[in-house]
C-alpha positions as CSV (number, residue, x, y, z in Angstrom):
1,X,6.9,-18.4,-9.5
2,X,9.4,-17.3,-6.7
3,X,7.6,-13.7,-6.6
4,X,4.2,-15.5,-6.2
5,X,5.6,-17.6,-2.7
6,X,6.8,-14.6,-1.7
7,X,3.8,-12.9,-1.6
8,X,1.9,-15.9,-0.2
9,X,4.5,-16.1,2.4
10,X,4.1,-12.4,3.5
11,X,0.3,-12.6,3.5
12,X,0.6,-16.0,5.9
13,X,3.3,-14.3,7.9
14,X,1.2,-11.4,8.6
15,X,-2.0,-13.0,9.3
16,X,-0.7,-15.0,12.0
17,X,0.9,-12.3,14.1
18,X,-0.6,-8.9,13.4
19,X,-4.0,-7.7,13.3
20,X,-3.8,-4.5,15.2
21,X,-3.9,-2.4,12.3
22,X,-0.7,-1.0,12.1
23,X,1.4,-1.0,9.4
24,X,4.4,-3.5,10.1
25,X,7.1,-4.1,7.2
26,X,7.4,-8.1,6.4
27,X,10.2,-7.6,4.1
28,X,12.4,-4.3,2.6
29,X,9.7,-2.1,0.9
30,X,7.2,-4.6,1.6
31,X,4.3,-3.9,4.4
32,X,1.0,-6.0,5.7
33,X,-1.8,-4.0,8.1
34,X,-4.0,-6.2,9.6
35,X,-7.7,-6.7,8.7
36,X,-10.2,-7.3,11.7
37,X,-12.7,-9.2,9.6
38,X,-14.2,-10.4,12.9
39,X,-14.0,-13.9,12.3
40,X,-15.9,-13.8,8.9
41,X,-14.9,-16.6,6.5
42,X,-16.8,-14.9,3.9
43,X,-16.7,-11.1,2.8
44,X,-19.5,-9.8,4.1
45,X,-20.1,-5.7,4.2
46,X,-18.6,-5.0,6.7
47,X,-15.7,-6.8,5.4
48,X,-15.6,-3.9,2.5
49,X,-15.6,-1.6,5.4
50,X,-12.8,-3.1,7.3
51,X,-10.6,-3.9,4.0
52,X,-11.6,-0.2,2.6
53,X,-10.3,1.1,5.9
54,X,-6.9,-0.7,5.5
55,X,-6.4,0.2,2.4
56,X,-7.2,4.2,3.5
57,X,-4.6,3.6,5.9
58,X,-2.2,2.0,3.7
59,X,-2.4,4.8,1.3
60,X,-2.1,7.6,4.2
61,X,1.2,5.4,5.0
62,X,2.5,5.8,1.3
63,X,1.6,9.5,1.1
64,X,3.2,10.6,4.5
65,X,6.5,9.0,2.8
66,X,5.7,10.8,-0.6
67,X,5.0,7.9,-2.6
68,X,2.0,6.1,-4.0
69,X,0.5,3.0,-3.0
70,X,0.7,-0.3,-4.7
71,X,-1.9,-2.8,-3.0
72,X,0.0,-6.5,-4.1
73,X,-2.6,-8.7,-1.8
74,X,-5.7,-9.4,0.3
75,X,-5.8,-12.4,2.1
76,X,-7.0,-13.8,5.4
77,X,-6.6,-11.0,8.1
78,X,-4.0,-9.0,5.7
79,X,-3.7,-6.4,3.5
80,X,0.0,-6.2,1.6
81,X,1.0,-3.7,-0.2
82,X,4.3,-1.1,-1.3
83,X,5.2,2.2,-1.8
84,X,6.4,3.3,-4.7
85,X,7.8,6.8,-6.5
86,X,4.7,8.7,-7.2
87,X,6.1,9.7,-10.7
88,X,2.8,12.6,-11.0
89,X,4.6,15.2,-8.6
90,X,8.1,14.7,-10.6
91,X,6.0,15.5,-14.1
92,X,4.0,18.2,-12.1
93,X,7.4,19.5,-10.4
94,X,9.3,19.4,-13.7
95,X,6.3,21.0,-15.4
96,X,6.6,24.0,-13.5
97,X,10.2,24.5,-14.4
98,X,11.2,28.1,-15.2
99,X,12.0,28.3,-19.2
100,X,13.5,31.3,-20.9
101,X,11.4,33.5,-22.8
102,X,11.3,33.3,-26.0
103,X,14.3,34.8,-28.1
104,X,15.8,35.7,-24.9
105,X,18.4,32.6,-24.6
């Protein structure tokens, strides 16, 4: 129940003050980008445009910081999400790991 208020309360916190779509944290290793819906109360279109474009940017975010993005909300003029371990390049990394050949221990 407390992880759902939290959530609400980071979506409300960051559609009130940013909607410049930047990528602001609103709590440790939790981040909002605002949404321009344009003063749509409905998803329209272009809503999927402007939601699909925040969640592009969210994800370029993630990746500059080598991690994988985790979208958590959508809600008024907000888009929350975090970045977590992308655990694909440790299995590729560790993949790639230099074994002996065989009998030669």
């Amino acid at each position: 129940m407390f992880f759902g208020f939290a959530i609400w309360a980071a979506c409300c916190a960051g559609c009130s003050t940013h909607t410049d779509g930047q990528v602001h944290e609103v709590e440790p290793g939790t981040f909002n980008i605002g949404i321009d819906r344009g003063g749509a109360a409905l998803f329209s279109s272009g809503d999927k445009q402007t939601v699909d474009e925040a969640v592009r940017k969210a994800g370029d975010y993630c990746h500059s910081e080598g991690q994988k993005l985790l979208v958590k909300a959508v809600s008024g003029n907000s888009l929350v999400f975090a970045c977590t371990p992308d655990d694909s390049k440790s299995a590729v990394s560790s993949a790639g790991a230099a074994r002996p050949a065989a009998g030669k221990e």
